[in-house]
C-alpha positions as CSV (number, residue, x, y, z in Angstrom):
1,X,4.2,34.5,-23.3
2,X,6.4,33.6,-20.0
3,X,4.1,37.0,-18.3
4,X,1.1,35.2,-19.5
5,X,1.8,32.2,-17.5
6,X,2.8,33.5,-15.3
7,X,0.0,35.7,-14.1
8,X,-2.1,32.6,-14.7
9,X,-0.1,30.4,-12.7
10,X,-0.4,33.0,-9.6
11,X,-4.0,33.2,-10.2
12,X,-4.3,29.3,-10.3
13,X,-2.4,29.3,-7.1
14,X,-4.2,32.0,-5.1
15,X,-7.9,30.5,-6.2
16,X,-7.2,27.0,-5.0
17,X,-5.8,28.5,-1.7
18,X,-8.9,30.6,-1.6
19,X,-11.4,28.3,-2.7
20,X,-9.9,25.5,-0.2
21,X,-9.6,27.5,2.7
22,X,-12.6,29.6,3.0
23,X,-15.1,27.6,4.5
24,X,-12.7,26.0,6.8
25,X,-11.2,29.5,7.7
26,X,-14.3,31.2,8.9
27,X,-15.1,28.4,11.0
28,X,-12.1,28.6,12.5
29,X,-11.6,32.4,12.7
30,X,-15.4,32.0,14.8
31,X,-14.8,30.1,16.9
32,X,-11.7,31.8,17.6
33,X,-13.8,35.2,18.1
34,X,-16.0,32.9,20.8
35,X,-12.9,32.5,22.6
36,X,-11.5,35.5,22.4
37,X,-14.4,37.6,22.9
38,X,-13.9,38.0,26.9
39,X,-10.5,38.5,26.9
40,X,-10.6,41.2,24.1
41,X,-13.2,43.2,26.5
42,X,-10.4,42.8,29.4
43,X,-8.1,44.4,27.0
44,X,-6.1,41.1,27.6
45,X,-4.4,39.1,24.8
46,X,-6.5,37.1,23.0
47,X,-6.6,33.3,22.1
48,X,-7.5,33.5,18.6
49,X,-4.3,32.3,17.3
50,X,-3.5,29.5,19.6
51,X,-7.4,28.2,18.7
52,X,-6.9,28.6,14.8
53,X,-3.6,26.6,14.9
54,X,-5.0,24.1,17.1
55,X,-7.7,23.3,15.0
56,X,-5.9,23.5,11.7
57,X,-4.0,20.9,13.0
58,X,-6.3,18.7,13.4
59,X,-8.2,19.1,10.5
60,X,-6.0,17.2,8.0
61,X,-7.2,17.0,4.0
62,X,-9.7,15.3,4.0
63,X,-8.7,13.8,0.4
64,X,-5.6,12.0,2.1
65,X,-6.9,9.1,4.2
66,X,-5.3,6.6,5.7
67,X,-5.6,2.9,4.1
68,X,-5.8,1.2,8.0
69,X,-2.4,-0.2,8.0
70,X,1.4,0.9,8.1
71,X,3.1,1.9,4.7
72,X,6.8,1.9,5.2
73,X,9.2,3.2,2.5
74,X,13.0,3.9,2.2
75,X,15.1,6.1,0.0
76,X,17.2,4.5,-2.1
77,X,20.8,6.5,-3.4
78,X,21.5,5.4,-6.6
79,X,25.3,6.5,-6.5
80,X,27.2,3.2,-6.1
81,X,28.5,2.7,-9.3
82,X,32.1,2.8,-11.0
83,X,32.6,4.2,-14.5
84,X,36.1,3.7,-16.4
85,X,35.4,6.2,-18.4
86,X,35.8,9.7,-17.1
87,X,38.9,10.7,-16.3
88,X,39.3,10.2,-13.3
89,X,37.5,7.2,-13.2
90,X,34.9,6.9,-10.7
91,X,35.2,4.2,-8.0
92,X,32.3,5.4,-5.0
93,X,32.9,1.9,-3.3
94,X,36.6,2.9,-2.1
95,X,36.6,5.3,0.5
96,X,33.7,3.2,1.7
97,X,36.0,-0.1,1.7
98,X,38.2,1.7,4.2
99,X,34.7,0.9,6.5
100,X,34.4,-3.3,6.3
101,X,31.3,-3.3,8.5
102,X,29.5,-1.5,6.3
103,X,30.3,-4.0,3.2
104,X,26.8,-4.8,1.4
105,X,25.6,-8.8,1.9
106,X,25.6,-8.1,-1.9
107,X,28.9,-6.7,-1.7
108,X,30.7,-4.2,-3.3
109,X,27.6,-4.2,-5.9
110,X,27.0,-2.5,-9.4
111,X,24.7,0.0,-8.7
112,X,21.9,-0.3,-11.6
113,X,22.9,-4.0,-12.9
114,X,19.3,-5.9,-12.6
115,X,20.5,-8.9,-10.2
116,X,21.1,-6.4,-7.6
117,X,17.8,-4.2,-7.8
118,X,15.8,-7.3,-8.5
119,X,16.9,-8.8,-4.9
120,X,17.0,-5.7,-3.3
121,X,13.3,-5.3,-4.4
122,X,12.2,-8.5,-3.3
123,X,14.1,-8.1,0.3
124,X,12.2,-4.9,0.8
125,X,8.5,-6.7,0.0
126,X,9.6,-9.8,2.1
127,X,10.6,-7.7,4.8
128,X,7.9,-4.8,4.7
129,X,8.4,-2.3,2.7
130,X,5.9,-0.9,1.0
131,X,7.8,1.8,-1.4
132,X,11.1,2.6,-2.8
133,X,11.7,6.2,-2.8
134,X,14.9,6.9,-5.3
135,X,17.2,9.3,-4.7
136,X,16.7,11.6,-8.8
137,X,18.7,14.5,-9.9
138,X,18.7,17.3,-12.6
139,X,21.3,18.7,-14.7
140,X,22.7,20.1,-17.7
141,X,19.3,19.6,-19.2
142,X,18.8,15.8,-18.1
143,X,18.6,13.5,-15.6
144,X,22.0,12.4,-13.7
145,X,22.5,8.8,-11.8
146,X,19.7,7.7,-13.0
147,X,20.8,3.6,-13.9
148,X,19.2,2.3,-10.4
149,X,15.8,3.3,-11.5
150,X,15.9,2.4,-14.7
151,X,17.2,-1.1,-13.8
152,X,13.5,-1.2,-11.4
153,X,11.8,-0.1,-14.1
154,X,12.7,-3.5,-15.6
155,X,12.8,-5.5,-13.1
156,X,11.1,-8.6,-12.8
157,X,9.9,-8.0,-8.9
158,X,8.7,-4.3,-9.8
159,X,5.4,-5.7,-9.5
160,X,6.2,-6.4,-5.3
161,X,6.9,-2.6,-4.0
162,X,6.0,0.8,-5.4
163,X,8.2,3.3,-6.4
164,X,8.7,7.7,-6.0
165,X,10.9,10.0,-6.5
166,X,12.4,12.7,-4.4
167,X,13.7,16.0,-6.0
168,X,17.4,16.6,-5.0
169,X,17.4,19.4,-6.3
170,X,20.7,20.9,-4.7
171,X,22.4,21.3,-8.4
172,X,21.8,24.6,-10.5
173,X,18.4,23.9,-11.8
174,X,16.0,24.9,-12.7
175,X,17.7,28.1,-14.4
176,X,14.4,29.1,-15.9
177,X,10.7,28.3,-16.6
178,X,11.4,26.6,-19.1
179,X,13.5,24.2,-17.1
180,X,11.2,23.3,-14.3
181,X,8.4,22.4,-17.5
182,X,11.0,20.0,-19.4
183,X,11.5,18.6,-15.8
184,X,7.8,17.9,-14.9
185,X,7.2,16.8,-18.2
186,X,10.1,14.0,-18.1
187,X,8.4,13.1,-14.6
188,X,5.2,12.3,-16.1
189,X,6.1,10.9,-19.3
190,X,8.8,8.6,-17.4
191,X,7.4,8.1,-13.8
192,X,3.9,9.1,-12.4
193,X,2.0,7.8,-15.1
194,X,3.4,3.8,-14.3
195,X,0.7,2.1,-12.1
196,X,3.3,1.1,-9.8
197,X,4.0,4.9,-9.2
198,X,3.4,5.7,-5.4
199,X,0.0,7.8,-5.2
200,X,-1.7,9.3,-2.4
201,X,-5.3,10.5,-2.8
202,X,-5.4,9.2,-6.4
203,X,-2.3,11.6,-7.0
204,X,1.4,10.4,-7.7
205,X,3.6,11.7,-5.0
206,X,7.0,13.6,-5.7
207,X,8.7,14.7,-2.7
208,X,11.1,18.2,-2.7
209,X,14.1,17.7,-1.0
210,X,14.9,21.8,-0.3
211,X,11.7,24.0,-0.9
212,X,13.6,26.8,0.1
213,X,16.2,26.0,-2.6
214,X,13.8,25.6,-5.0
215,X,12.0,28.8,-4.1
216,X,15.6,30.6,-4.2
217,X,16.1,29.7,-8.0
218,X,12.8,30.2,-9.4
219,X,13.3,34.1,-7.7
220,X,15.9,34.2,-9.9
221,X,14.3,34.3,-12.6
222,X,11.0,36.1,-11.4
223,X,8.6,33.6,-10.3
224,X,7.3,31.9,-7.4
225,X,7.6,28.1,-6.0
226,X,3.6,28.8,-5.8
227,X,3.7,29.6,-9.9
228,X,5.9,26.0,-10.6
229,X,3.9,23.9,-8.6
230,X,0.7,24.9,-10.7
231,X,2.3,24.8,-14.0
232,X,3.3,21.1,-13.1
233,X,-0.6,20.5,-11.9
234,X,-1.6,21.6,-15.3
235,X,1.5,19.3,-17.2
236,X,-0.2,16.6,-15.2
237,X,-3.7,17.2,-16.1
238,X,-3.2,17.0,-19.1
239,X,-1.3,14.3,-19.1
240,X,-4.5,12.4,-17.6
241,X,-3.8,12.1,-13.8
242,X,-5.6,13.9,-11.4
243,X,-2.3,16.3,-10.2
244,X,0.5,16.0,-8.4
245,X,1.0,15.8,-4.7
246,X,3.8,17.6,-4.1
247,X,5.5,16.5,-0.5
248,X,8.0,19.2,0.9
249,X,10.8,18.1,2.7
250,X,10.9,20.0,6.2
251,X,12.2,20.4,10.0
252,X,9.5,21.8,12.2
253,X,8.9,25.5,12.5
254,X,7.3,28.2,10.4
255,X,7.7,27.1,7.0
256,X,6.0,23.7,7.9
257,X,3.0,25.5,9.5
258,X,2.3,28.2,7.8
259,X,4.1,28.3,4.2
260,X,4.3,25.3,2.4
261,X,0.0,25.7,2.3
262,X,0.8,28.3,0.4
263,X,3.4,27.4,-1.9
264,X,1.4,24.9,-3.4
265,X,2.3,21.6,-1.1
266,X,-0.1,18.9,0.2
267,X,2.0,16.9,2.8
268,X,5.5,16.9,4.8
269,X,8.2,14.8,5.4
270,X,12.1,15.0,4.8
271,X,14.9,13.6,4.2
272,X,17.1,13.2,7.5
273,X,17.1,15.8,10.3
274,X,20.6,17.2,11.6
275,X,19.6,18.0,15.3
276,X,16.2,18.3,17.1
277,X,14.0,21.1,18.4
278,X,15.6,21.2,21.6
279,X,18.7,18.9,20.7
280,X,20.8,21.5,19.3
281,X,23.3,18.6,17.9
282,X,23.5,14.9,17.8
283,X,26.4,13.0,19.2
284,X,24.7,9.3,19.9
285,X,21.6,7.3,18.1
286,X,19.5,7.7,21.0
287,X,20.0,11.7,21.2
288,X,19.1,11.5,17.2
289,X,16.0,9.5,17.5
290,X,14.6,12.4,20.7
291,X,16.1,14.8,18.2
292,X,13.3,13.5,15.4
293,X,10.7,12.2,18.2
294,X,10.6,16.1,18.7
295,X,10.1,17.0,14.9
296,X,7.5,14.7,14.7
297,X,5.7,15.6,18.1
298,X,5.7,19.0,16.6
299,X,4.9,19.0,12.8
300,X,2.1,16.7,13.9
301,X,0.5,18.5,16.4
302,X,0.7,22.2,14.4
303,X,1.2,21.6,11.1
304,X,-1.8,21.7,9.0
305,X,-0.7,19.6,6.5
306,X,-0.5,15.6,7.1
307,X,3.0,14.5,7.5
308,X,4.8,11.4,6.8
309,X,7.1,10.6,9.8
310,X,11.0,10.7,9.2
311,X,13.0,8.2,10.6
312,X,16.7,7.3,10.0
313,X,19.0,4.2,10.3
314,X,21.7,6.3,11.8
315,X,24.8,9.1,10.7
316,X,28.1,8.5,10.3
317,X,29.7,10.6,7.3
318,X,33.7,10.2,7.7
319,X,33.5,8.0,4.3
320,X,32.9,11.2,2.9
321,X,34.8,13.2,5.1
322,X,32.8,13.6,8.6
323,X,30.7,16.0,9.5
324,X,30.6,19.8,10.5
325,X,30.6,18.8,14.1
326,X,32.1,15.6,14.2
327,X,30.0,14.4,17.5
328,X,27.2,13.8,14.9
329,X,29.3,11.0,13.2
330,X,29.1,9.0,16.8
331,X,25.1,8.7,15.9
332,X,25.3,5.1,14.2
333,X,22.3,2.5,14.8
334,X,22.4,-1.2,16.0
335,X,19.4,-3.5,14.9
336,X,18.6,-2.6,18.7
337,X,18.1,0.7,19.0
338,X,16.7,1.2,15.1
339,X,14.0,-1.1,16.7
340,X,13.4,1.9,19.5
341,X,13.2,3.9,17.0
342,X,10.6,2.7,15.3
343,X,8.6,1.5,18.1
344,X,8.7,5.3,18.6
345,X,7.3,6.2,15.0
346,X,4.9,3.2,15.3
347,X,3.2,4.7,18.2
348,X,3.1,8.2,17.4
349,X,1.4,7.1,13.8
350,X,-1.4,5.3,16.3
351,X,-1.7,8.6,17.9
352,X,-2.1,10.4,14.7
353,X,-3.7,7.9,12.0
354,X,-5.2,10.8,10.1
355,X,-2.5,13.4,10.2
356,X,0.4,10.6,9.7
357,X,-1.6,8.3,7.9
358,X,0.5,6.2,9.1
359,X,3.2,6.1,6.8
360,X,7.2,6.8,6.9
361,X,10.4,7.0,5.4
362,X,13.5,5.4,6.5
363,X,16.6,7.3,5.7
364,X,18.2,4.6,4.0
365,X,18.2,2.1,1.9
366,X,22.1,2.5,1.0
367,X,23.7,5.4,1.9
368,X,26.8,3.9,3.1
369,X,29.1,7.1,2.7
370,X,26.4,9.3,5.1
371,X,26.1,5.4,7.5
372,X,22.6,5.9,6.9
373,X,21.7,1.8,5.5
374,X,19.8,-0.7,6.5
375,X,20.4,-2.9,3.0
376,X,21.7,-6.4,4.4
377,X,25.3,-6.3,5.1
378,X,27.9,-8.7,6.1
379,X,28.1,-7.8,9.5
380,X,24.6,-7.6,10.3
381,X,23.0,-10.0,7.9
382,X,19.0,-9.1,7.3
383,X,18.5,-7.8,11.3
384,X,17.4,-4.0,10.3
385,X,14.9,-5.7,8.0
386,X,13.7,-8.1,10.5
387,X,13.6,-5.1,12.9
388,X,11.3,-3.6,10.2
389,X,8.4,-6.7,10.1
390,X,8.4,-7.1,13.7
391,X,7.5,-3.5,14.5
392,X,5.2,-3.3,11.5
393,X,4.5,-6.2,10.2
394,X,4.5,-7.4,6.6
């Protein structure tokens, strides 16, 4: 049975990459040959590549349009929380407490408890934000961290921003077929069937943190990220939506232009980016935001899939132990320069409506152990937020 589903799930994947591209790809690969035709009589290299990329990449899906203004989410990490319970108990808020400046305007809050994500849902609609992305994790056969979402899926303010999810799927799952079906089927059932579910072209979005990881395991046990992808299309289906829109989290380079097509994603983004195209490292807010500038510049302009720009609040891991290369941890925000910053993403969604269309993701909500947060806090007060509706608007 698994060889059964397999084969169809390859075939699946092959005749919607056929059928999708063909038209499309002989247009392209003439006018190409037009190009190409004098310098291939002067035995001269030709053109035919640089013209196919250029116009792939600025021939977006036509199925993903932009709605005319800004949508502006966030991801949320859902791991501030203390439980009493295991041994040793779990207390995420002290090495973070070594760090005052970073102390929550909530404070040292209950990650899940319903007074915290109902006014953390209603500062992200009076402020801007359009979707909530959380942070949602897989293992030992269910899901892990879970509470925060679970506390929005009752909250009173639901109603006021969407929600996603992102895959972090850096734990040892799936371990077989089997897996990644229980997972999509909990997605649906749970998530992408809730009318406040994020969708995109009719379809509810799920963003991949790691395609390559993902890719990695299901090698292991002898299938394709291709095969997954359209067994979850199918799950969905039947489930009465119209798919899935599978976003993979990416730098700029190969993989962004010429695989994820072809393993079954619609549209790009990430999660944070550790150093540029050119930047080979970080070590200050401004060399961090030319360092994603350059990601965007370059996913936008030869990536043939749309892309959702990246942009971060700032880095600063030493809560949890600093970074490879400490000089990244120097690469914290002020309400000042995260306003650069997205000035910058502003204006290159305004050059790219249809590729961008013209939605983000701020990296984060609350990651206070990576410095990545722009949640109110006691030293800054509701300034990142403000920064947010200024730029682009309610």
């Amino acid at each position: 049975m698994q060889t059964s589903i397999r084969e169809t799930a390859a075939e699946r994947a092959s005749r919607r990459r056929i059928c999708g591209r063909s038209l499309a790809l002989v247009a392209l690969l003439s006018a190409a040959a037009l190009v190409s035709t004098g310098a291939l009589a002067r035995g001269e290299p030709t053109a035919a590549g640089a013209v196919v990329a250029q116009a792939a990449a600025e021939t977006p899906n036509p199925k993903l349009k932009n709605s005319g203004g800004y949508a502006i989410g966030v991801y949320y990490y859902p791991g501030w929380k203390s439980d009493d319970s295991v041994d040793p108990p779990k207390h995420p808020w002290e090495k973070i407490q070594a760090y005052p400046e970073r102390e929550p305007l909530l404070g040292w809050y209950q990650d899940g408890s319903q007074d915290v994500i109902d006014q953390q849902v209603r500062w992200m609609h009076d402020y801007g934000v359009k979707f909530v992305v959380f942070d949602w994790y897989w293992t030992s056969n269910r899901p892990r961290i879970e509470h925060a979402l679970d506390a929005y899926l009752l909250s009173k303010n639901k109603n006021l921003v969407q929600f996603a999810i992102v895959y972090c799927n850096h734990e040892n799952y799936p371990k077989n077929e089997k897996d990644w079906l229980t997972i999509t089927q909990y997605w649906v059932d749970h998530f992408l069937k809730d009318s406040q579910y994020q969708r995109i072209g009719g379809k509810p979005v799920v963003h991949i943190f790691s395609p390559q990881d993902l890719e990695k395991k299901a090698a292991r046990f002898g299938m394709t990220t291709a095969q997954l992808l359209a067994e979850s299309q199918d799950i969905a289906k039947k489930a009465g939506l119209p798919g899935i829109l599978f976003v993979a989290g990416t730098p700029a380079g190969d993989f962004a232009q010429n695989i994820a097509p072809q393993w079954g994603y619609e549209a790009l983004s990430g999660y944070n980016y550790s150093a540029g195209r050119t930047i080979k490292g970080f070590d200050s807010y401004e060399s961090l935001t030319r360092g994603y500038q350059e990601h965007w510049d370059w996913l936008l302009q030869n990536a043939s899939l749309p892309y959702f720009i990246v942009m971060s609040a700032g880095w600063d891991k030493r809560p949890w132990g600093g970074s490879k290369d400490p000089r990244r941890d120097q690469s914290s925000s002020t309400p000042d320069s995260f306003e650069l910053q997205l000035r910058a993403a502003k204006a290159t969604m305004d050059r790219y409506p249809d590729k961008s269309l013209r939605t983000g993701v701020i990296c984060c909500w609350n990651e206070y152990g990576e410095g990545s947060y722009m949640e109110p806090t006691k030293r800054y007060g509701m300034q990142y937020l403000e920064r947010i509706r200024t730029v682009f608007g309610k």
